[in-house]
N, C-alpha and C positions, 0 to 999 in steps of 0.2 A: 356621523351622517355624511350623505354622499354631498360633494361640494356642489353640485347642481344642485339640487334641492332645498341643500339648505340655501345658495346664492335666491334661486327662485322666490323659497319663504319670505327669506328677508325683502324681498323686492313688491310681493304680496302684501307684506304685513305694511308696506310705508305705503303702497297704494292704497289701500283699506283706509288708513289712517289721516293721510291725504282730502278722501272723498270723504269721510266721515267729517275732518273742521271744513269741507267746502260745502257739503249740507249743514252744518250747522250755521256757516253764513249764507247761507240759501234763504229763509226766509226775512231776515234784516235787508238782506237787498232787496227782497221783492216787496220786502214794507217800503223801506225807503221809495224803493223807484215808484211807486203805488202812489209816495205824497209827493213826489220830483212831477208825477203825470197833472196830479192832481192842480198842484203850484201851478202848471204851464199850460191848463187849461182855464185860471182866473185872469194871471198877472200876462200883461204885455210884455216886451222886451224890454224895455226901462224899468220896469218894475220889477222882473228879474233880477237886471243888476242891481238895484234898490234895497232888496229884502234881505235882510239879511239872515233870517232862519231860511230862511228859501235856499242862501247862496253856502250855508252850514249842512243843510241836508243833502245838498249836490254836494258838497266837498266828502261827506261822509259816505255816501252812496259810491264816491268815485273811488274811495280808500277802499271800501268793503269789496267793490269791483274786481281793482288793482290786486287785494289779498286773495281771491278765484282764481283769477287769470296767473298768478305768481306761481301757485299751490297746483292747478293745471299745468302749466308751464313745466315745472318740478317733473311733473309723472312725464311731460313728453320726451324731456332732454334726458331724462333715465331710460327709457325705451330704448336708444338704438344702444344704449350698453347692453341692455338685456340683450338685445335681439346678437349683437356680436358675441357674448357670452354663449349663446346657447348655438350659437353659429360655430365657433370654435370650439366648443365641449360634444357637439355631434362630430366635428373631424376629429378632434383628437381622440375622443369616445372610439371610435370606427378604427383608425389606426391600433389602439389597443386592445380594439375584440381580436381582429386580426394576428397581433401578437399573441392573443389567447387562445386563439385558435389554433394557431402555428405551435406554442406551446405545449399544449394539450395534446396534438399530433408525436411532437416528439417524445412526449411522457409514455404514449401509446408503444412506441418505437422500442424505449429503454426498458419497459416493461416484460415486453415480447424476447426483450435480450435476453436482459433476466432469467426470465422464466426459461430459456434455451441453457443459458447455462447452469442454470441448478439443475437440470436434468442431467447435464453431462457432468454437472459436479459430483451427483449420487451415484454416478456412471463410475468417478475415475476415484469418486472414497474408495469404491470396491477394489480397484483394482490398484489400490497403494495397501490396502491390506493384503491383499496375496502378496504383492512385490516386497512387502516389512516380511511378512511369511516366509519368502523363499529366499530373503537376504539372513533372515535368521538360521533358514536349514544350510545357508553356504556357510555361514561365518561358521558353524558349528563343523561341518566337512572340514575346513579349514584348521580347526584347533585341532578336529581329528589328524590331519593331517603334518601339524607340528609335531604333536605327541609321536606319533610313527617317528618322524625324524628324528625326534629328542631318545626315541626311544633304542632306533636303532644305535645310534651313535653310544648310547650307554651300555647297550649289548656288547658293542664292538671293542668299548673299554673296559666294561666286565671280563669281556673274554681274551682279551691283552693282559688286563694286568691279573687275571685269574689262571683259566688252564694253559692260557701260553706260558705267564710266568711259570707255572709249575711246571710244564713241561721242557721248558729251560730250565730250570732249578733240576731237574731228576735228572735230566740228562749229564749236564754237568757233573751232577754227585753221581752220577754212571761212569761216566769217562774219571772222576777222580780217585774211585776206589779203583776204577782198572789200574790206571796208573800207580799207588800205592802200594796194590799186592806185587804189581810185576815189578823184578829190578829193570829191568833193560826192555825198550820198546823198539822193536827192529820196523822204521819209518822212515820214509824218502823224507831227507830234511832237503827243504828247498830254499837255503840261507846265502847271503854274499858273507856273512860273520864266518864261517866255516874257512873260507880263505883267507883269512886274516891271520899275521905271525902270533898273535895272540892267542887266537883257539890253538895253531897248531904247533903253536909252543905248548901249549894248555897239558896239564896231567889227563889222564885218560881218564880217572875219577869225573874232573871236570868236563870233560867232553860227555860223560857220559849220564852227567847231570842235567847239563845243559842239552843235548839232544831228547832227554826224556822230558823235558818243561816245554823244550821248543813241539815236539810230540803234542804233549797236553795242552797248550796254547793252539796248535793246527785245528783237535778236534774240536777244540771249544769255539772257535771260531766259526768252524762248520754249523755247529750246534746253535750259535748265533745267528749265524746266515739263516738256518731252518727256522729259529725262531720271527725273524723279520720278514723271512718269505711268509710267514704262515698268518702273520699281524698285519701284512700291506694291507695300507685302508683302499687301493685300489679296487681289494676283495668284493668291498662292499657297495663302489659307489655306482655299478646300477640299478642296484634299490635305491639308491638314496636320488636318482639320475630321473626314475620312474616317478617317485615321490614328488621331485622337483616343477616337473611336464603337470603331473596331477595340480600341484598348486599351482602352478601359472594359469593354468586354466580355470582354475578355483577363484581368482585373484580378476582375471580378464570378464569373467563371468558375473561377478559381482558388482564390478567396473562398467560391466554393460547396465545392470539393472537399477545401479545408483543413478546413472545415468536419467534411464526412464522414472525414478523416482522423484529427481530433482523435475523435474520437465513435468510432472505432475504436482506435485508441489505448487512451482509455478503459478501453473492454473489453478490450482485452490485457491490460492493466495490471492487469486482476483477474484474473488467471492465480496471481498469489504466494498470494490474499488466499484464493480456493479452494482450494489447495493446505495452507495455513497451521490452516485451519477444522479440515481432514481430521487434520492430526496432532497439534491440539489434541486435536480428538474422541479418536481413539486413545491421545494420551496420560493422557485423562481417565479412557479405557477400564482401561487400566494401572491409574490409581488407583483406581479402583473398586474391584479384586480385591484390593489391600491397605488395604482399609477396615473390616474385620472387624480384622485386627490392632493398628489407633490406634479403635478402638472406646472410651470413655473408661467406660460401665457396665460393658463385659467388662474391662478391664484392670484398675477398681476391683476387680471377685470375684475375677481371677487375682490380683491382689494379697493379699487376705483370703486367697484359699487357701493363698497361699504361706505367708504370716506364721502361720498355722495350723498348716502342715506345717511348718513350722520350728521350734515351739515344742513342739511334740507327738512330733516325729518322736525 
C-alpha cells in the first residue's frame, strides 16, 4: 500500500476510535454534570463543601472531563503531524512525478533510438551478407590464383627435369657416339695444359686421347650451357610477376572489405547495448514509482506517527 494512505488510514482509524471512547463518555458526563447542576441548585456553598456525594460526583465528573479533553488533546497534537506528513509527501510526491516525467521522456528518446537502429541494423545484415558473398568469391580467386602459381612452378619442374633432361641426355648420347665412331676429332683445343712439358713430352697416343675427351668435354658443356639456357626460371617469371600483381590486388581487395565488415560488425554488435539501455531506462521507470515509499523524511513522520498512535491509542 502506498505510504500515504496507509499513514492516513492509520491516523483515521485512531481518530475514529478516539471519538467513538469520547462518545461513549459523553453521556456519563452529561449525567453527572446534570446531578453536579442539580446538587448546586439545592446546596449553598458550605454545603458544597460539606456533601460528600456531592464532592464524589464533582470529583468524577472532573476525571470523566479530564478523560475528553485528554483523548481530544490526542487527536490535536496528532494533527500538525499529519498535516506535515502530507505537506512533505505533496513535495516529495511532485519532485518524483517530475522524475517520472523526465524519465518517461528519456524512455521516449531510447526507444526512438532503438527503433532508428534496427532499421539500419536490417539495413547493414544485408550488406555483410554480400560482403561474407564477395569475401567468399575473393578467397576462392585467391586459391585460384595459388594453384596457377603452384601450378606453374610444377610445369616448370616437369619440364626441367622432363624434356630438358632428355634433351640433355640425347644430346650428350649424340656428341658421345660421335665421339666413339670417330678416332680423331680435328678441334680448336683452347687449354693452358697443352703447354705444359707434360703434354708435350706426352706420346702422341696420349695427346690424342686427351684432345678427343677435352673435344667431348667442350661439347658437352655447350650442351649444358643449352640445357640451363633453356631451364632459366627467369623464362618464366613474368607469368609468375603477372600472377603475383593479380594477388596483391586479390589480397588488398579483401583487406578493404574485411575492413568494411569488421566496421559492420561493430555496429551489429550494438544491437544488445541498445536494447540493454531501453530496459535499464524502464527498469529505472519502475523505480521511480516506488520511491515515495523508501522516502527516508516520509518514513521518519510515518514512524512518529505510528509511535504516537501507539502510545495514545
Amino acid at each position: 500500500m502506498n505510504i500515504f494512505y496507509e499513514t492516513i488510514e492509520k491516523f483515521n482509524d485512531f481518530k475514529s476510535r478516539i471519538n467513538i471512547k469520547i462518545d461513549q463518555l459523553m453521556p456519563e458526563f452529561s449525567l453527572l454534570d446534570n446531578i453536579i447542576n442539580s446538587y448546586s441548585n439545592v446546596l449553598d456553598e458550605k454545603s458544597k463543601l460539606e456533601n460528600e456525594q456531592f464532592i464524589k460526583i464533582k470529583e468524577k465528573l472532573e476525571l470523566v472531563k479530564q478523560q475528553i479533553e485528554d483523548k481530544r488533546s490526542a487527536i490535536i497534537k496528532l494533527e500538525p503531524l499529519i498535516i506535515n506528513f502530507q505537506d512533505t509527501y505533496k513535495k516529495n510526491s511532485l519532485n518524483i512525478e517530475l522524475k517520472y516525467l523526465s524519465q518517461k521522456a528519456y524512455i521516449r528518446i531510447k526507444e526512438e533510438e532503438l527503433k532508428n537502429y534496427l532499421l539500419e541494423y536490417e539495413v547493414k545484415l544485408k550488406e555483410k551478407a554480400e560482403i561474407d558473398l564477395k569475401k567468399e568469391e575473393i578467397n576462392q580467386e585467391i586459391t585460384s590464383l595459388k594453384n596457377k602459381i603452384d601450378k606453374k612452378c610444377f610445369e616448370y619442374i616437369g619440364e626441367v627435369s622432363g624434356k630438358n633432361i632428355e634433351n640433355l641426355k640425347s644430346g650428350i648420347l649424340s656428341i658421345s657416339e660421335k665421339f666413339i665412331k670417330l678416332p680423331v676429332i680435328d678441334k680448336e683445343i683452347n687449354s693452358d695444359y697443352l703447354k705444359t712439358e707434360e703434354y708435350l713430352n706426352s706420346l702422341s697416343e696420349y695427346k690424342e686421347a686427351y684432345n678427343k675427351m677435352y673435344s667431348f668435354m667442350s661439347e658437352v658443356f655447350e650442351e649444358i650451357q643449352k640445357f640451363i639456357n633453356e631451364s632459366n626460371v627467369e623464362n618464366i617469371l613474368p607469368d609468375l610477376l603477372l600472377m603475383q600483381d593479380e594477388l596483391k590486388k586479390k589480397y588488398n581487395d579483401f583487406d578493404r572489405i574485411e575492413l568494411e565488415a569488421n566496421k559492420i560488425a561493430d555496429f551489429l554488435n550494438l544491437k544488445e547495448s541498445y536494447e540493454q539501455v531501453l530496459l535499464d531506462a524502464e527498469k529505472e521507470l519502475e523505480n521511480i514509482s516506488k520511491l515515495i515509499n523508501q522516502d527516508e523524511e516520509l518514513l521518519a513522520l510515518k514512524t512518529e506517527i505510528e509511535n504516537y498512535i501507539e502510545h495514545n491509542g
